[in-house]
C-alpha positions in Angstrom: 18.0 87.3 -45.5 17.3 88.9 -48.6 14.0 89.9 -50.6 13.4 87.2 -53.9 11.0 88.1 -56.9 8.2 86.5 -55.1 8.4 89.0 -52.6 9.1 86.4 -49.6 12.2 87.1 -47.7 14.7 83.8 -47.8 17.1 82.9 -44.8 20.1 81.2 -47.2 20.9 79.0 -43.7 17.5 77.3 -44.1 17.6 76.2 -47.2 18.7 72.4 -48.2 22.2 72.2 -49.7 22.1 70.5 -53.4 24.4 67.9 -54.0 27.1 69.0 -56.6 28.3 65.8 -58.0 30.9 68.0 -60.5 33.0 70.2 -59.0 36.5 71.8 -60.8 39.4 70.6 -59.8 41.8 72.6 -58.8 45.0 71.2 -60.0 43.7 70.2 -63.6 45.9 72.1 -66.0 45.0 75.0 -68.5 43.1 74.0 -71.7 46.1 75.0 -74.0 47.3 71.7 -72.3 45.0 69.6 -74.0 45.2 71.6 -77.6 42.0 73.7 -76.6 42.8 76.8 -78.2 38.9 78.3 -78.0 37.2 79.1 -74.8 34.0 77.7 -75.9 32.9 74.5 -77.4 29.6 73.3 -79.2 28.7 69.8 -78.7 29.8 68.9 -82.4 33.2 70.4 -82.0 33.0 68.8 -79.0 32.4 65.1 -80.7 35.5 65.7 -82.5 37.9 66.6 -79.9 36.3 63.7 -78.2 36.4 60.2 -80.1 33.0 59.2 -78.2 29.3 58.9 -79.3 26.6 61.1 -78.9 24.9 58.7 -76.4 27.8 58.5 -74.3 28.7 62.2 -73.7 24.9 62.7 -72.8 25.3 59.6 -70.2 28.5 61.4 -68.9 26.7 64.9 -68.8 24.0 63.1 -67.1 26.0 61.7 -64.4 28.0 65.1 -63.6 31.4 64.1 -64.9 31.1 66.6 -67.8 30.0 69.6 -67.0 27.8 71.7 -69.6 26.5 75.1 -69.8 23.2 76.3 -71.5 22.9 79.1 -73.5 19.5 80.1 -74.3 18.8 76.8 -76.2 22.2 76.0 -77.6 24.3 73.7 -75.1 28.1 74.8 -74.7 31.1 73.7 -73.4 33.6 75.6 -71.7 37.2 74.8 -72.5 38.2 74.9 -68.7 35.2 71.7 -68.5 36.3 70.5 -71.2 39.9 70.4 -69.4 38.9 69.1 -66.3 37.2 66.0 -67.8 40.3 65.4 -70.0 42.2 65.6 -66.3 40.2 62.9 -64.6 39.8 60.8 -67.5 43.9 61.1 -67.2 43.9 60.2 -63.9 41.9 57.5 -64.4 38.8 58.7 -62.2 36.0 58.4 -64.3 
């Protein structure tokens, strides 16, 4: 148990587990692999190491296959993400 902000004490075993419908894999290879030479992305450099539209890397976003991180306001990509989605859309599981 430990003491949140609210002051209520939290048993971790209680709580529901949350789906996580992205999860890194493992055996994807380094982001130099892919020509990634930056360990962070913005969604425009994104768009042009990616040849898809806008809409469609919000769908994939949306449906956990690439995986995003927020900073402040600005949305960033992680080159290790960025990897992993280059993996399985290798491997043919997306």
């Amino acid at each position: 148990m430990e003491l949140c902000p609210n002051n209520r004490f939290v048993d971790h075993d209680q709580l529901p587990l949350m789906p996580q419908p992205w999860t890194r894999t493992p055996e994807a290879p380094s982001p130099q692999t892919y020509g990634l030479t930056k360990p962070i992305y913005d969604f425009d450099e994104l768009l042009s190491l990616i040849p898809l539209k806008r809409t469609k890397i919000f769908e994939l976003i949306r449906d956990g296959k690439l995986q995003k991180t927020k900073c402040g306001r600005r949305t960033i990509f992680l080159a290790q993400d960025v990897a992993a989605f280059l993996w399985q859309l290798q491997q043919g599981n997306l």
